[in-house]
N, C-alpha and C positions, 0 to 999 in steps of 0.2 A: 252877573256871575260872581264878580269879587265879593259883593254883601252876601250872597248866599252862603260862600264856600265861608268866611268866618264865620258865618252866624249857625251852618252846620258843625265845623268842629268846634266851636266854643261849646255848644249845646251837651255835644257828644261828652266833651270835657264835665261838663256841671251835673250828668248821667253819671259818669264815673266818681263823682266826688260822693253823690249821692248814695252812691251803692256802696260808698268804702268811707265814708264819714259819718253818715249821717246816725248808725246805732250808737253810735261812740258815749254819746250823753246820758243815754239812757241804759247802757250795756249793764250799769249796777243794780239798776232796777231788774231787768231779767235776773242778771248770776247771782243775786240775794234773796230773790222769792216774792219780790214784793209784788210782782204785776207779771204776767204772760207775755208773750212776744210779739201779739198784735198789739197789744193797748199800749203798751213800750213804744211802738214803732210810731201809732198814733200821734201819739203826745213829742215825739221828738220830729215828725212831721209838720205840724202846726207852729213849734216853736221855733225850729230852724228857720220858718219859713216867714214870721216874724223876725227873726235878727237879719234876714236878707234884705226886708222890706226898712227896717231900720241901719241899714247902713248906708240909706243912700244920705242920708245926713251925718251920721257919726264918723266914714270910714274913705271918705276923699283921698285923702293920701294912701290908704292902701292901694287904690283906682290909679293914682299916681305912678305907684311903685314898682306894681305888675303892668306898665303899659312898655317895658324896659326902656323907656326913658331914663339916661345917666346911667345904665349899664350899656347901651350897645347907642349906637351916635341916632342920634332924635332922625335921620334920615328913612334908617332902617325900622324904629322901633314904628314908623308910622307907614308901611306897607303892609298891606295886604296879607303878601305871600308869609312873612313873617309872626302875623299875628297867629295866622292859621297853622302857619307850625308849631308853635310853640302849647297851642291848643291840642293838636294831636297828637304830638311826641307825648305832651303832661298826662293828654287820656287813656294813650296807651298803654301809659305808666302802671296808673289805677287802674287800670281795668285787669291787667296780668295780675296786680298784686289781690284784687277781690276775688277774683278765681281761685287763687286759690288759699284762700283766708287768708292774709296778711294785712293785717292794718297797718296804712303808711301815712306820709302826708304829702298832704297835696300840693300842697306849699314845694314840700322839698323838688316833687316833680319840676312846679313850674319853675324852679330855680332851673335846675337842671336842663331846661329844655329853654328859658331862655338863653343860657349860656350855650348850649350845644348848635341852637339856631343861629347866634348871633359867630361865633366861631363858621359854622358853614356858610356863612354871607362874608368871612372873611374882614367882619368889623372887629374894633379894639373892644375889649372887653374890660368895663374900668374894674380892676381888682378892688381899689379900695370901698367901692361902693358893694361888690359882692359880700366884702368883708363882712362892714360895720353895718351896712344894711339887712342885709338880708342873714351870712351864716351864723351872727354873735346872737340876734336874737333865738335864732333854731335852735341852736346850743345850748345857750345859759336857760332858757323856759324850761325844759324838760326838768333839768337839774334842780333846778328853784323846787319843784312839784314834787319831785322823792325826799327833798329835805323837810320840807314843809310839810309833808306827811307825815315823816316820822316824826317829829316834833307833836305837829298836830293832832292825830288819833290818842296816843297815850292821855294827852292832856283833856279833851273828850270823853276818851272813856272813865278817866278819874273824877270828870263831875259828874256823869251820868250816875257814876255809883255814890259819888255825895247824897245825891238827891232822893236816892232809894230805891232808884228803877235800876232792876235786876236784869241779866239778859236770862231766860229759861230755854233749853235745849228738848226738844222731842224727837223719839226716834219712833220710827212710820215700818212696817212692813203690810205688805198688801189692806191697808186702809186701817189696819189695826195699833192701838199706842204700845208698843213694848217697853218703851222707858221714860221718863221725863227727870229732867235734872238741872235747878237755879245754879248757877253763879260760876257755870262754867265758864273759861277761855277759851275761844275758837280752836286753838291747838290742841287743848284739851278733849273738847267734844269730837275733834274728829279721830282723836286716838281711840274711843269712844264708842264712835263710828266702825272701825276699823275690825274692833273689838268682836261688834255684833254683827259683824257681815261674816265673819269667819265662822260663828257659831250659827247663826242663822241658813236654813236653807232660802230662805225667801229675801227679795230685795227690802234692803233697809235704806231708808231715804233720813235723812236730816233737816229739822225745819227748827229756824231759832225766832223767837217774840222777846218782846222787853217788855218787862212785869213792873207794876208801879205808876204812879202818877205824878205829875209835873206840874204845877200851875190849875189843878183841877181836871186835867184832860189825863188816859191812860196815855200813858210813855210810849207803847207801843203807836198806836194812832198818829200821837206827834208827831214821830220820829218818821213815817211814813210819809207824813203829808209835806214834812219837811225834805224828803229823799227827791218824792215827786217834784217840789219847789225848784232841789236842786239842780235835777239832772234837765228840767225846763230852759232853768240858765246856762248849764249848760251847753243845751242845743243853740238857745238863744245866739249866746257867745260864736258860738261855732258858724253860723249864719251870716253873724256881724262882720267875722273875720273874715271865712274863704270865700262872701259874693260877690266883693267888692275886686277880690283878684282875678278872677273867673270875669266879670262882667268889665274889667279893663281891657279886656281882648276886644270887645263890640262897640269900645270907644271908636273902633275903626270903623264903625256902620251909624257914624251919627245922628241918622235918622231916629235910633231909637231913643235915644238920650239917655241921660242917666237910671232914672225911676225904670221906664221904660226896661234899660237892658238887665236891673239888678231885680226887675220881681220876674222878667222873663229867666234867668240864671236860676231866683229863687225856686220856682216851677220845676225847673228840669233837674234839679239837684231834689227835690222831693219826689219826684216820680221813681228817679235813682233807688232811693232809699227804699220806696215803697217796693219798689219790683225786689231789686238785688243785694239786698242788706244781708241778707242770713248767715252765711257763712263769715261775712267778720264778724258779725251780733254774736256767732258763738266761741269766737275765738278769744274776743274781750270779755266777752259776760261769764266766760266758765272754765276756759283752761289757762289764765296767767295768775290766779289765785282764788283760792274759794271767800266768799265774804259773807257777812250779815249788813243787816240793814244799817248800821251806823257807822260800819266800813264804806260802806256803799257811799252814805253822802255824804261823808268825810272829804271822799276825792270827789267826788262830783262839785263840792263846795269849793276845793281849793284850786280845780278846775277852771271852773267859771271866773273866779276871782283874779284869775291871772290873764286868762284870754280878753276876756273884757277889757281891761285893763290895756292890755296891749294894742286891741282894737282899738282905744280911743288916743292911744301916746301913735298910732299908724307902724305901731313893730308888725312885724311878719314871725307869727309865732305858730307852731303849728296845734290844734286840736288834737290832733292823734299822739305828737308827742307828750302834750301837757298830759290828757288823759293817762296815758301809760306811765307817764311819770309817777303819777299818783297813785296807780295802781301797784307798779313796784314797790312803791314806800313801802301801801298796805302791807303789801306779802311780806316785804323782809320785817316791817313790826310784829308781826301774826307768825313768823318763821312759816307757813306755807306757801312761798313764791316759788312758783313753778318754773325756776329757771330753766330747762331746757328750753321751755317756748318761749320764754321773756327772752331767751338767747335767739331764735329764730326771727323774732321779731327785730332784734337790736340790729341782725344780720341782716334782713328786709332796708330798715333806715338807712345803712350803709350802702345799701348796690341802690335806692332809689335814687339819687342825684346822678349818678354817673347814669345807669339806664337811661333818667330821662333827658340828659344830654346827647348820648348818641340816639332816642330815639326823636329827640327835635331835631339834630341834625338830620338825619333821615327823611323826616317829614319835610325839613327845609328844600330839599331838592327837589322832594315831592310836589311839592306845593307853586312851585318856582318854575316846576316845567311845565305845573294846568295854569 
């Protein structure tokens, strides 16, 4: 009865993750144009679900980290009823937040809900381990990701146009070309935009390509297959990172062992995605800023290259933060960040930890009285 009841809310738990993490990688690929929302979902399926299979050798100490060993007394962290809470408070977390679009981290949950659990079992809670372990990384990642964007894109975009690839703007009404226009700026083309929606009785749609050749290949092509590359890594990354935290909880069901509990986590965090992704996929991919394909993998690159990273030093960083990090860079370089929602979202980040403390404490009683 004890192996079940973990190994159902853990499951429950790596559904949730899946349904509110799993577009995140590819979300640029959708809001840029470059691929539709099946084949998006595909390709961040398969690869999430390789970084889960590859963490069971790269990502041990994250295994370590989330089993709340050295935050709540090794007594605690190794029952049952505790594992299982912390499992359904975090799920519960994610699953309110993908209802109703809000991409959070999952991460932040399961702080939250080990803290909340271990607080309602009336354990010490070592602050300095809260600290330096787990909040210093949540914190400084994000940030690292808006800085490094703004740095990074301008510096991008100024060799792209070294090189001679142009970005060219097309404006679309009911299947028809109305305008076409090289060497616009994002801000520019959608004032543009703006322009011929006013004058237009008919929807007018915007679609950007990159004009020129690179190395003998058209620039446009390139720059695609390299978007795809990126947002591969990082699903990848994203895989690396939350299975190993997620599959800490079924350390309590030894049987399955390591391999065993992180490609079963990895499963059930893909099914997640496959079912119930939609409504973040369009929260990320289309209303915190509008992008073109080298916006896109810009942060998808700077993305990856952080999470990974983290995954292998065992930080606890979050995918949803680093991604939005990136994504706010974009918009404030681009001046079209859509703060009202980037504010809705920052607003999400802040109530997820306390939420998923009192909703681990909750589940703690829960779980304690089956």
């Amino acid at each position: 009865m004890a192996i079940l009841i973990i190994l159902i809310t853990t499951l429950c738990l790596a559904y949730a993750n899946g349904a509110n993490d799993n577009f995140k990688g590819v979300a640029t690929l959708f809001g840029s144009g470059v691929t539709n929302y099946r084949r998006a979902l595909g390709w961040a399926t398969v690869t999430t679900f390789l970084g889960s299979l590859t963490a069971v050798f790269l990502a041990e100490t994250l295994i370590e980290s989330f089993s709340g060993k050295g935050l709540v007394s090794v007594e605690l962290a190794s029952t049952v009823e505790y594992g299982a809470a912390v499992a359904l408070g975090a799920g519960l977390t994610v699953l309110v937040a993908t209802v109703i679009g809000m991409p959070i981290s999952t991460t932040h949950s399961l702080v939250g809900a080990l803290v909340g659990a271990g607080w309602m079992a009336d354990s010490a809670i070592q602050l300095e381990k809260l600290g330096s372990g787990f909040f210093l990384p949540l914190l400084v990642s994000p940030v690292m990701a808006f800085g490094f964007a703004l740095v990074l894109y301008p510096l991008l975009s100024k060799a792209r146009r070294m090189m001679g690839v142009k970005s060219e703007f097309t404006f679309m009404a009911e299947g028809e070309l109305l305008l076409s226009q090289n060497g616009l700026s994002m801000s520019d083309a959608l004032k543009r935009l703006a322009e011929l929606k006013t004058d237009s009785k008919d929807e007018v749609n915007l679609q950007c390509r990159y004009v020129g050749d690179v190395i003998g290949m058209e620039g446009g092509k390139l720059l695609n297959r390299l978007h795809f590359l990126s947002a591969g890594m990082v699903s990848f990354a994203r895989g690396l990172n939350d299975t190993p935290k997620i599959a800490a909880l079924l350390m309590l069901a030894p049987a399955l062992g390591k391999f065993g509990s992180t490609a079963l986590v990895g499963v059930a965090i893909g099914i997640g995605g496959l079912v119930s992704a939609r409504r973040v996929a369009e929260t990320m991919a289309q209303k915190i800023t509008p992008m073109n394909h080298g916006q896109g993998f810009t942060a998808n690159f700077l993305t990856s290259l952080i999470v990974i990273g983290a995954s292998r030093l065992g930080l606890p960083v979050s995918t949803t933060h680093v991604s939005c990090g990136s994504l706010f860079g974009i918009g404030t370089v681009t001046g079209q960040g859509r703060w009202a929602v980037i504010g809705r979202i920052l607003a999400a980040w802040v109530t997820t930890l306390p939420l998923g403390a009192v909703l681990g404490a909750i589940s703690y009683t829960i779980t304690k009285s089956i």
